[in-house]
C-alpha positions as CSV (number, residue, x, y, z in Angstrom):
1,X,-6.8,-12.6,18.9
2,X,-5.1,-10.2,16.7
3,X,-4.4,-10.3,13.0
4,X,-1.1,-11.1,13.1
5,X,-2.0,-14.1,15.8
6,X,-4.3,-15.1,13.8
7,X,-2.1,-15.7,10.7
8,X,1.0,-16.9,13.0
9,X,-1.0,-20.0,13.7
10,X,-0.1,-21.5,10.7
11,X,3.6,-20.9,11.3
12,X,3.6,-22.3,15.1
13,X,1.1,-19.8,16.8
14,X,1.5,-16.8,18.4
15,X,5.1,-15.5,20.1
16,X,5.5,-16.7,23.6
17,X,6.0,-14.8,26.8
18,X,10.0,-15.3,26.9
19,X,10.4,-14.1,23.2
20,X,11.9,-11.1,22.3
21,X,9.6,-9.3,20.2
22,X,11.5,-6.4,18.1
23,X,12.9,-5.6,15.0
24,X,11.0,-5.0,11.9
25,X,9.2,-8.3,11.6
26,X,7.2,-7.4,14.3
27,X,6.4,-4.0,13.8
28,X,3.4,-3.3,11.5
29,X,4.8,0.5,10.7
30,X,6.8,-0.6,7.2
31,X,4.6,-3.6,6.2
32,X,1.3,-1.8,6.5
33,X,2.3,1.1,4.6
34,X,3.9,-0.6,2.2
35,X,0.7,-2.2,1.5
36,X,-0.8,0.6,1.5
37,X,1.2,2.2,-0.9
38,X,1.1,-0.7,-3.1
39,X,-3.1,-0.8,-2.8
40,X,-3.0,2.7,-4.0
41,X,-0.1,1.9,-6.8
42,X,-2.9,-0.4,-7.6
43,X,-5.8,2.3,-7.5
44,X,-3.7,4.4,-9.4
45,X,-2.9,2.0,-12.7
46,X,-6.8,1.5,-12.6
47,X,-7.1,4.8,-13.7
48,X,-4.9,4.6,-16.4
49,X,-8.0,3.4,-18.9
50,X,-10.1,6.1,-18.3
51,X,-7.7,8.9,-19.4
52,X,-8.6,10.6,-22.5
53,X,-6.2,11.8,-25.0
54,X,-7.8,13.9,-27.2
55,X,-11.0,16.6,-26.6
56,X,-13.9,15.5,-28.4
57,X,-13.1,11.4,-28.2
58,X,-14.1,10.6,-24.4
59,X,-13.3,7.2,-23.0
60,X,-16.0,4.9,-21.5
61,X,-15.4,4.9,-17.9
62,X,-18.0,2.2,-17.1
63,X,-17.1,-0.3,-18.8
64,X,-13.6,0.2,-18.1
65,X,-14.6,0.1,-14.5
66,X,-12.8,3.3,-13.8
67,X,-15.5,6.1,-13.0
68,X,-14.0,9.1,-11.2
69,X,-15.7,12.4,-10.4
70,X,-12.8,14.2,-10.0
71,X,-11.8,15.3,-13.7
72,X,-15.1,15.3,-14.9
73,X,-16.3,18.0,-12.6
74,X,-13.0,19.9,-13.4
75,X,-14.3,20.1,-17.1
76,X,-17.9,20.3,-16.8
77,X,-18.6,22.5,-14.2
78,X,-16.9,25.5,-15.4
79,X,-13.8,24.6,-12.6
80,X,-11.2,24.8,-15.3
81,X,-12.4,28.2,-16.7
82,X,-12.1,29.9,-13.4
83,X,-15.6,29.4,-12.4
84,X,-16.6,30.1,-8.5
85,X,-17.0,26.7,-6.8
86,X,-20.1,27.6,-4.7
87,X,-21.4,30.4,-7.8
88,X,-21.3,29.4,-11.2
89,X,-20.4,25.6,-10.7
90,X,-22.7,25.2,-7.6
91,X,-20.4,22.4,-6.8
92,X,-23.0,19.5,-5.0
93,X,-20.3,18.8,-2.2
94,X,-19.7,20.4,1.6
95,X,-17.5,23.4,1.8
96,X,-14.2,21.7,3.2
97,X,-14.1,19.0,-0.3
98,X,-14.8,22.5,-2.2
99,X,-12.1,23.9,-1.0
100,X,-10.0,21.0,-2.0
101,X,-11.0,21.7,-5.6
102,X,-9.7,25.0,-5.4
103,X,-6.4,24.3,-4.1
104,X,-5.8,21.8,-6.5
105,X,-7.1,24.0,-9.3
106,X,-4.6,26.7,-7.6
107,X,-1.6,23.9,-8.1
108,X,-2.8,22.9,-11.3
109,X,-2.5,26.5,-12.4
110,X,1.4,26.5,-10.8
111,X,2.2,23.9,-12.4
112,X,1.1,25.1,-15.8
113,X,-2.1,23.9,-16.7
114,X,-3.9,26.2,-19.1
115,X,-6.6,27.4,-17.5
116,X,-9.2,30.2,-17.7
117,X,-12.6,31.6,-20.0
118,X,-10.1,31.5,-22.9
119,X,-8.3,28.2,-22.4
120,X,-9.8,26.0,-25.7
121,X,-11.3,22.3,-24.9
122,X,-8.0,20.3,-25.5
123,X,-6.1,22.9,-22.9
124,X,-9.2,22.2,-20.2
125,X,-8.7,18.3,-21.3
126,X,-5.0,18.5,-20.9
127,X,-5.3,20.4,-17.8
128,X,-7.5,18.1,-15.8
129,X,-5.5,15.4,-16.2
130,X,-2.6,17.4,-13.8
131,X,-5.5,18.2,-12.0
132,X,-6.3,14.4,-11.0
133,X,-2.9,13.6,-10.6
134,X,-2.6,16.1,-7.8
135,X,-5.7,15.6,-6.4
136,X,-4.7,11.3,-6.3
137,X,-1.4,12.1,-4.6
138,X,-3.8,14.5,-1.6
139,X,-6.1,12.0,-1.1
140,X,-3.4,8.9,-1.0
141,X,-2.1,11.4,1.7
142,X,-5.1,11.2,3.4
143,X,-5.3,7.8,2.7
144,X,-2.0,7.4,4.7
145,X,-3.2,9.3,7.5
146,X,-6.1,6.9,7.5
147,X,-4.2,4.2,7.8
148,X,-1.5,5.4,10.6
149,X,-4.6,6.8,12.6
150,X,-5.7,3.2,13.3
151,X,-1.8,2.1,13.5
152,X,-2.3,3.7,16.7
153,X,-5.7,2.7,17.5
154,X,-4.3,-0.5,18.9
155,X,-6.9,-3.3,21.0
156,X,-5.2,-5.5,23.1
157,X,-2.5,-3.8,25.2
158,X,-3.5,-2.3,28.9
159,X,-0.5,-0.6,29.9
160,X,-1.6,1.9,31.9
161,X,1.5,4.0,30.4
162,X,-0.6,3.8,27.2
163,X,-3.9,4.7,28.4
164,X,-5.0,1.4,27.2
165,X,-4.0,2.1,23.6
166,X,-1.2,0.2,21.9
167,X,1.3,2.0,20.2
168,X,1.2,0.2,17.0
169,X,-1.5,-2.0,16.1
170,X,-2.1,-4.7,12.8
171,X,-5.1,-3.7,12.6
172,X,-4.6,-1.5,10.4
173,X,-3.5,-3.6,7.7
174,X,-7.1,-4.1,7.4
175,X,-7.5,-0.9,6.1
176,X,-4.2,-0.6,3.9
177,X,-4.7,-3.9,2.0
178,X,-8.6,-3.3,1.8
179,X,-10.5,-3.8,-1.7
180,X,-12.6,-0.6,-1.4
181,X,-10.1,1.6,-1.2
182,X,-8.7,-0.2,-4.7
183,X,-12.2,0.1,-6.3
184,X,-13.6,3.4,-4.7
185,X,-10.7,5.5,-3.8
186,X,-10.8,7.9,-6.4
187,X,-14.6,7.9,-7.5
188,X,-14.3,11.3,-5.8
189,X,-12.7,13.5,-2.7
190,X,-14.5,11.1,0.5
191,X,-11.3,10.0,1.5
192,X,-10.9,13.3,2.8
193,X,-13.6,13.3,5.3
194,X,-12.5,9.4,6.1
195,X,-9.0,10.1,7.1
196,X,-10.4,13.5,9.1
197,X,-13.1,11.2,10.7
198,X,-10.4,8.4,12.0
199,X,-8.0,11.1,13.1
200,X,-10.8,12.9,15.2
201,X,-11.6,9.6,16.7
202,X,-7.9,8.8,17.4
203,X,-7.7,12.2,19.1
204,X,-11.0,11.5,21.5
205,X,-9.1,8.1,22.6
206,X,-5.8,10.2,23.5
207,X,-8.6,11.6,25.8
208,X,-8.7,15.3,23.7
209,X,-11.9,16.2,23.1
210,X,-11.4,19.4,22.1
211,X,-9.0,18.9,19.5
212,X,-10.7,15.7,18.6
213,X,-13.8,18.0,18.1
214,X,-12.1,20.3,15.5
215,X,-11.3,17.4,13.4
216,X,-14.7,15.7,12.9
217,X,-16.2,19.3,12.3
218,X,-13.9,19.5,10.0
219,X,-14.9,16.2,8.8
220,X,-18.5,17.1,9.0
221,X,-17.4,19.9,6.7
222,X,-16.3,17.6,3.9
223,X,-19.1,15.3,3.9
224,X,-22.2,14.5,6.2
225,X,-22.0,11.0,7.6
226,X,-19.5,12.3,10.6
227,X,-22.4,13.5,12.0
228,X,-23.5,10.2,13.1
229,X,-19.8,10.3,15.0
230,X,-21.2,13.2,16.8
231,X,-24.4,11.2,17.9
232,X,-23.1,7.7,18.8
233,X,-20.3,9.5,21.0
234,X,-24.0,11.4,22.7
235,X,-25.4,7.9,23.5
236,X,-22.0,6.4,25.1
237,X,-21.2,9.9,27.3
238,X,-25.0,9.7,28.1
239,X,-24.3,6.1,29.7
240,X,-21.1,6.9,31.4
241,X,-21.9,10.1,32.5
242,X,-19.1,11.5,30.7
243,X,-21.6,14.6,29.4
244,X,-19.2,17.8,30.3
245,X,-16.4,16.2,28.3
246,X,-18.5,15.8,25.0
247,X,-19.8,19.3,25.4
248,X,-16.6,20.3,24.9
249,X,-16.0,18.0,22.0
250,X,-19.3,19.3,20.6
251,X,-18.6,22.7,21.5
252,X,-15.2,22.8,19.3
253,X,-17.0,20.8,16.6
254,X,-19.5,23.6,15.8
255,X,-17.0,26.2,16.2
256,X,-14.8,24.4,13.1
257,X,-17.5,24.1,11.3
258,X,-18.4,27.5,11.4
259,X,-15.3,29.1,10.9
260,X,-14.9,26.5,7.3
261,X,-18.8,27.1,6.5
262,X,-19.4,30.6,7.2
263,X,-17.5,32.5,4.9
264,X,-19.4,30.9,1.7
265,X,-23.0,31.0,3.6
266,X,-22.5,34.4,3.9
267,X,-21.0,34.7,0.1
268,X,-23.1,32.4,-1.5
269,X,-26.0,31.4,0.4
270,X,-27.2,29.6,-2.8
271,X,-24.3,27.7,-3.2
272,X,-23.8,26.9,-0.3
273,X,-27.3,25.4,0.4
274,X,-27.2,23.5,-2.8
275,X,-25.7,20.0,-1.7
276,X,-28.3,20.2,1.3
277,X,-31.3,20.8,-0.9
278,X,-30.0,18.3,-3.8
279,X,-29.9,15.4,-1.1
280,X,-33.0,16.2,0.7
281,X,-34.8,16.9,-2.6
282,X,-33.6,13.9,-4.7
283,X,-35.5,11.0,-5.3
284,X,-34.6,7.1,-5.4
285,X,-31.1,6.7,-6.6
286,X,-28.7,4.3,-7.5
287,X,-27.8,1.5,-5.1
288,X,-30.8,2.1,-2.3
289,X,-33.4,0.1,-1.3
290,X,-35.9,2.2,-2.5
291,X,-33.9,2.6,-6.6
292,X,-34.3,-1.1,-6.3
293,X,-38.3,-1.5,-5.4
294,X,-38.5,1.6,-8.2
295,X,-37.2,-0.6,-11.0
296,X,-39.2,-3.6,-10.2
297,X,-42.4,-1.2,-10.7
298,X,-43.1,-0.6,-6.6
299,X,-42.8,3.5,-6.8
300,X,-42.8,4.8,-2.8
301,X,-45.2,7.7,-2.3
302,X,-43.8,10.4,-0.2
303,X,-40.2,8.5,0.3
304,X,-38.7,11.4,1.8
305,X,-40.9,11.2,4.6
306,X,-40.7,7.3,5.0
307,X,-36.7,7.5,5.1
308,X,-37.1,10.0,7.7
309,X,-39.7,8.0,9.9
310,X,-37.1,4.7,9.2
311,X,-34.0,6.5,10.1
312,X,-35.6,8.1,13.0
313,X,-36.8,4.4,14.7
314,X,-33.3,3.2,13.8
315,X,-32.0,5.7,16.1
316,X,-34.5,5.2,18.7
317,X,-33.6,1.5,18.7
318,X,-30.2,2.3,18.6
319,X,-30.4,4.8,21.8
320,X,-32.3,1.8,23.8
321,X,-30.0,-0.6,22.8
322,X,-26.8,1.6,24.3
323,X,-28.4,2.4,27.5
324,X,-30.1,-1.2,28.1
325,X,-26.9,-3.4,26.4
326,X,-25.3,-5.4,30.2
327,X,-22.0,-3.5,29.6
328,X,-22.0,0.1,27.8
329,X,-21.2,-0.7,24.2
330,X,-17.7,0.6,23.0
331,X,-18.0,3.6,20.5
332,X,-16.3,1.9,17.5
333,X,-19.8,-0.5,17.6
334,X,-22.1,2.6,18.1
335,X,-20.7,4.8,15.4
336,X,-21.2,1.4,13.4
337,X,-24.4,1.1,14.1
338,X,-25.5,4.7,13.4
339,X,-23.7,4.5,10.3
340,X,-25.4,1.1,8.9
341,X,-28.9,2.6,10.0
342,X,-28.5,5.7,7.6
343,X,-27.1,4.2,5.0
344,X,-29.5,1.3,4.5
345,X,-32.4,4.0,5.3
346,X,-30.7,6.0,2.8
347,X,-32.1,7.2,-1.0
348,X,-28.5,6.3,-2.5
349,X,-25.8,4.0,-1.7
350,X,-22.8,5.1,-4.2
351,X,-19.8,2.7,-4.1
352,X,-17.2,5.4,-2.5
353,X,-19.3,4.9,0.7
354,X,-17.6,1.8,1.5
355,X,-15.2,4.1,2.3
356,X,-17.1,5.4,5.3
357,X,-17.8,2.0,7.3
358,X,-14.2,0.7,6.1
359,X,-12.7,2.6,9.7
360,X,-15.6,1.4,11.6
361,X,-15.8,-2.2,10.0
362,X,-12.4,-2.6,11.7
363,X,-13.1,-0.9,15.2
364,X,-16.4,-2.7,15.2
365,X,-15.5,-6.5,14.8
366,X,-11.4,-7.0,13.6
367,X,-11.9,-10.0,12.2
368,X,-10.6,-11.6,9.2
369,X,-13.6,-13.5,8.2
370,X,-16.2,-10.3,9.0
371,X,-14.1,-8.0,6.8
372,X,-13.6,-10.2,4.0
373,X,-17.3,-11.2,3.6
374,X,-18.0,-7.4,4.0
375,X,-15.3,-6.4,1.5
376,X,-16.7,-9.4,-1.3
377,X,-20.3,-7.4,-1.2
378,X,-19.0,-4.0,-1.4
379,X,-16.9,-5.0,-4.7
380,X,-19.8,-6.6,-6.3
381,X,-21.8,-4.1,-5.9
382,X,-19.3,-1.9,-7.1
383,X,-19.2,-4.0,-10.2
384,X,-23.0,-4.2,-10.6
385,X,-23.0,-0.2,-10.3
386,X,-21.1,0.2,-13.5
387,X,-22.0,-2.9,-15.3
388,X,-25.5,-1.8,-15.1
389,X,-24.8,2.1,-16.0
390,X,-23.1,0.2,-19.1
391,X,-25.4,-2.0,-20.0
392,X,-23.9,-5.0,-19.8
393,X,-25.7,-7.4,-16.9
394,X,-27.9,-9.0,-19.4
395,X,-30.5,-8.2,-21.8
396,X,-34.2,-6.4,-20.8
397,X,-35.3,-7.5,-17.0
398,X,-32.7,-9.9,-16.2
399,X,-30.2,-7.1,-16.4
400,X,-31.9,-5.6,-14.1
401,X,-32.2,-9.0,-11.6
402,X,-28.5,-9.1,-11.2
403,X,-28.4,-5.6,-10.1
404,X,-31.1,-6.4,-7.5
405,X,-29.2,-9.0,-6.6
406,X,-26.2,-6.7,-6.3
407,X,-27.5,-4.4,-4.2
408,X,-29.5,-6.8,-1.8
409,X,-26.3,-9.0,-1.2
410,X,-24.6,-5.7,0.0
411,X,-27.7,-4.7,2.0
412,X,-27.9,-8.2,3.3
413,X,-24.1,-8.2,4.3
414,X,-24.4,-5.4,6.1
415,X,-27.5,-5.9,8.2
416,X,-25.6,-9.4,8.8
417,X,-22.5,-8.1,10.2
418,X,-24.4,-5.2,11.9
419,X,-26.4,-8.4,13.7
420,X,-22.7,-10.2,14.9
421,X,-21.9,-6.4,16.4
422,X,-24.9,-6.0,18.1
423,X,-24.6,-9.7,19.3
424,X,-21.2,-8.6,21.1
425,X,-22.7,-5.6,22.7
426,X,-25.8,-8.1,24.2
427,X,-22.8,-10.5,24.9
428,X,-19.3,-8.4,25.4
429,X,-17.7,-11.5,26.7
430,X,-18.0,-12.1,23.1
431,X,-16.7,-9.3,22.2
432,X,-13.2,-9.4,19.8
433,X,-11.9,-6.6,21.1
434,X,-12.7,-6.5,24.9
435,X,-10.5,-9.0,27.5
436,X,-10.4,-8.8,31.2
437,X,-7.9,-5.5,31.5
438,X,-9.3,-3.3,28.0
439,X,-12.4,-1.8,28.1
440,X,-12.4,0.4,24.9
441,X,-9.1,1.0,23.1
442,X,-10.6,4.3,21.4
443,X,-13.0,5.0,23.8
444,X,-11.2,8.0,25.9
445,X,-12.2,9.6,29.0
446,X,-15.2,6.4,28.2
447,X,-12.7,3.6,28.9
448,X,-13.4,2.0,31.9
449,X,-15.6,4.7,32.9
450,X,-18.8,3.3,35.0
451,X,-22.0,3.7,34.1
452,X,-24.3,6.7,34.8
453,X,-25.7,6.2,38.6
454,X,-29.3,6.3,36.6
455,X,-28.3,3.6,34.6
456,X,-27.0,1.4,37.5
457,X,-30.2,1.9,39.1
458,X,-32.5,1.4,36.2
459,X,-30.4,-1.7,34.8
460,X,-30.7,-3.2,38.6
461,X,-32.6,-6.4,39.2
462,X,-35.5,-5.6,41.0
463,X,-35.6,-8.8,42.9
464,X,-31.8,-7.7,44.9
């Protein structure tokens, strides 16, 4: 059942077969962008608290639960006195999102901002707040294109004059209207690498591997979790046989990345190598497991090695359950999956990574109740984050309770609704997306594609 069924029970049930379906009530295009827009009109007034005036007399940005990265980088990494992203600022994000700060520094500049070694602390101040504005109205573009990616990511239509893939789908007014994107959407540039992600996906299911392959490199080249794209779309081709196809997704992949990474490995090799070394190097953070057992006095030993071990099995198990599940699991679940194991694995959880199962919440299990109990955990968390950064949970030790609490309810959540997915890959006839005639909306050259002759025979009862 869709959303929009689901809703229209209340009002008489779903439209019957001798309706007419058109005009704009029924088509999601206007009232999911609209809602959209209005989610990041919503985003945007949050803001509004945390801009300073005057240099010298900075706001509090936790307690006025509006924390972004974006102008404070600007300002204190030497970005607004014409400082080289990847030299002097050794900017701690992937090459793609730096180059992001330097177009929007480039704009700023345009549009008058004072900028350079000479411009004085209130011109930098004044200047970074043009630079927010204009990186909030990219990155509600790429929100957009998030959001009209899984438009057409649709679930439930198997006309073979779509491919299997509806036109238009409500779906996505799971992402438009989602809470996330009201709480996390401008803690920094991720929703770059989201909307590059989605539209990379969206390309493999219009059965384009090649160009789908170009956009999660270039995805990959903002931030690192479309990696695990890369790897859940191995483990279905390996079951369906479908291997010469993702080579050629893999193979444009690597080539995008290079051409976006090269020219500043070969520049500034120390740069460039700094958000790798940062995140492998870094200890517990904020929001992990591991931050958690830290402040309740249980220091890990050699954690780095322990999250690799963990993430490691969690792919193992992962790999087994693809190529042993009765029916080859559809790619929305597996890139689920993958992403759940390394972020629970993971030495930091900040709240912008909502923002990277948000896509994947929806393609794994579009349902109402799922996404809202998902959606209630992320926001608390995001609350806790702050609140504790601030202060303000409580006094000594039970301050630090809450947080726990925080960050175990979002942990818990997760591995709970990571259980109900893998529960419709053991059972697809459970499955919320899968009837009789659709297979995998976004699953490509995938849907409907038999399994592997290997896995027929090794899946075979031994007794026929």
């Amino acid at each position: 059942m869709s959303v929009m069924e689901h809703f229209s029970q209340r009002i008489g049930g779903p439209v019957g077969r001798h309706a007419r379906p058109w005009g704009i009530w029924f088509d999601p295009l206007p009232w999911v962008l609209g809602v959209a827009a209005l989610n990041w009109i919503i985003l945007m007034a949050r803001q509004l608290p945390c801009e300073q005036h005057v240099y010298g007399q900075p706001v509090n940005p936790f307690l006025r639960l509006c924390y972004s990265d974006i102008p404070l980088i600007f300002q204190g990494r030497g970005i607004a006195t014409g400082a080289s992203v990847y030299g002097q600022a050794q900017l701690e994000y992937p090459v793609l999102t730096g180059y992001a700060v330097m177009i929007g520094r480039f704009f700023t500049k345009l549009l008058g901002g004072e900028l350079g070694p000479d411009a004085s602390g209130q011109q930098q101040l004044d200047a970074s707040h043009l630079f927010f504005v204009l990186t909030a109205i990219g990155l509600f573009c790429c929100f957009l294109t998030l959001v009209i990616s899984h438009l057409l990511m649709g679930r439930d239509v198997a006309s073979s004059t779509a491919g299997g893939i509806k036109v238009r789908s409500f779906d996505a007014m799971f992402l438009a209207a989602a809470p996330v994107v009201a709480a996390s959407g401008l803690v920094n540039w991720d929703m770059l690498a989201v909307a590059l992600t989605s539209v990379g996906v969206l390309l493999w299911a219009r059965r384009r591997p090649v160009a789908s392959g170009v956009l999660i490199g270039l995805a990959f080249s903002a931030k690192f979790y479309p990696i695990f794209a890369i790897v859940a779309l191995l483990l279905v081709c390996l079951r369906a046989a479908r291997l010469a196809a993702f080579m050629r997704f893999l193979g444009a992949a690597v080539l995008s990345w290079l051409v976006v990474n090269l020219p500043v490995m070969i520049t500034a090799p120390a740069g460039w190598a700094h958000f790798w070394t940062m995140n492998f190097t870094r200890g517990a953070d904020l929001g992990s497991l591991w931050y958690v057992l830290g402040l309740m006095g249980m220091g890990i030993p050699g954690l780095n090695v322990i999250v690799v071990i963990l993430m490691i099995a969690g792919f193992a198990g992962l790999a087994w359950l693809v190529l042993n599940a009765p029916r080859r699991p559809r790619l929305g679940q597996v890139v689920f999956l993958a992403l759940i194991v390394f972020l629970i694995c993971n030495k930091v959880y900040s709240p912008q990574y909502a923002l990277w199962l948000l896509p994947f919440v929806v393609l794994a299990r579009p349902r109402v109740f799922d996404w809202a109990v998902w959606s209630i955990a992320e926001v608390a968390y995001f609350l806790a984050v702050w609140g504790l950064l601030e202060g303000i949970l409580g006094v000594g030790q039970s301050a630090n309770v809450v947080y726990w609490f925080a960050v175990l309810l979002r942990i818990g959540v997760q591995l709970w609704l990571a259980s109900r997915v893998v529960h419709d890959i053991l059972n697809p006839w459970d499955d919320p997306v899968r009837t009789p005639f659709v297979d995998d909306p976004v699953g490509g050259v995938l849907n409907h594609a038999p399994d592997a002759p290997w896995i027929v025979r090794a899946l075979a009862d031994p007794e026929e």
